[in-house]
N, C-alpha and C positions, 0 to 999 in steps of 0.2 A: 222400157224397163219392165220385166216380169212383176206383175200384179200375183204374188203368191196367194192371195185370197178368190183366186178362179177357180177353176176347176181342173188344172195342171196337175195338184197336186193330188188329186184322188185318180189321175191319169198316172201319174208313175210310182203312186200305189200298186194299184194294179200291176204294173209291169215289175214291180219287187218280188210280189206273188205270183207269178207267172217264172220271171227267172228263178225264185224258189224250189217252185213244185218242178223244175228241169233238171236243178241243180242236184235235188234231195230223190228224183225219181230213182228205185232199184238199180235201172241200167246205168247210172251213173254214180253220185257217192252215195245215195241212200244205204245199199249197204256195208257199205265200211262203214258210214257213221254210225251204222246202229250199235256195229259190231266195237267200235273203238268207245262210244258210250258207257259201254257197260252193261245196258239195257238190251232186253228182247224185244224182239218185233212186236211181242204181245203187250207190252210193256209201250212199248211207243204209241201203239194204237189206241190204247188206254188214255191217254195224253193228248190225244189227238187236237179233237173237238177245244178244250180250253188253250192249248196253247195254241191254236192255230187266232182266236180271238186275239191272243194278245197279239201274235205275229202282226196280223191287221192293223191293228190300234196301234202297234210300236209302227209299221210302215209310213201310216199317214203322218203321225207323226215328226217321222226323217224326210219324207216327201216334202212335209210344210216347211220344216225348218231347212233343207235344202234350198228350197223353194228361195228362201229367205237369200240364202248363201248364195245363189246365182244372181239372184237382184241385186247385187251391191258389188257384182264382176262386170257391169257394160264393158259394151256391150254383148250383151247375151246371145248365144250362138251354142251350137252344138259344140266347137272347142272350148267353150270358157264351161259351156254346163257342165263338160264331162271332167273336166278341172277342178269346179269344184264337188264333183262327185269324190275325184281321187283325194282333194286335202282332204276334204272329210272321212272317208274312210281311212287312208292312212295317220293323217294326226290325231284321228279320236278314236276310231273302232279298232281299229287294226293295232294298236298301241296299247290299249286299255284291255283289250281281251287279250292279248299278250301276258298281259301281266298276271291276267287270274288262269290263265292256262295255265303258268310256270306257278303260281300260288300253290295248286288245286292237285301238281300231277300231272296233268289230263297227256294224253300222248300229244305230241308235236303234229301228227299227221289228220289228228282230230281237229287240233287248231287253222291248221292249212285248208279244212275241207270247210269250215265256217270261214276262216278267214278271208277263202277266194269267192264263197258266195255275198258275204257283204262288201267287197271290194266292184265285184261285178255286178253288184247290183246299186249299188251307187254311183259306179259309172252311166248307168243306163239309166236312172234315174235322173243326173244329172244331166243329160243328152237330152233327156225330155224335155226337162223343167228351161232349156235352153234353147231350146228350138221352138216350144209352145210358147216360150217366155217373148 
């Protein structure tokens, strides 16, 4: 059984941030998001520094409580972790920011570019926590 109080989960921390900074890098969506945001680049960089703290602190966060979610899948393995990467991200993120996208506005294609990096970054997250688990 995955002991979520290891160090697992500051391991697929990490690997949140990592597919983050890939997913957001220019050659990939970073520029369309910035462009579908609303916001200039000078504008995001501005932003940087603080939201990249919460980014962190929100990761571990998902990590731990993943963590949780894979411990109570025995047994644990890279398909059940990446299983419960996918409930999670689809029954709760992927559903919830659904909603405040269509609330807010926001373009659809802006939603699709967060919506695939919390999807794929929960998978991988949940592959960790499952195979470390």
């Amino acid at each position: 059984m995955l002991n979520y109080l290891s160090n697992t989960p500051l391991v697929a921390t990490v690997a949140r941030m990592v597919v983050g900074f890939i997913w957001y890098a220019p050659q990939l969506f970073g520029k369309p998001m910035v462009a579908l945001s609303g916001m200039t680049e000078e504008a995001m960089q501005k932003n940087m520094r603080p939201s990249m703290v919460v980014w962190l602190i929100a990761s571990f966060v998902i990590a731990f409580v993943l963590a949780m979610l894979v411990s109570l899948m025995p047994p644990t393995g890279l398909v059940n972790g990446m299983l419960s990467g996918v409930i999670a991200s689809v029954g709760f993120v992927l559903t919830t920011s659904a909603a405040e996208y269509a609330m807010f506005g926001k373009p659809l294609k802006l939603y699709l570019i967060s919506a695939g990096y919390n999807f794929v970054s929960f998978v991988v997250m949940g592959a960790i926590l499952g195979v470390m688990g």
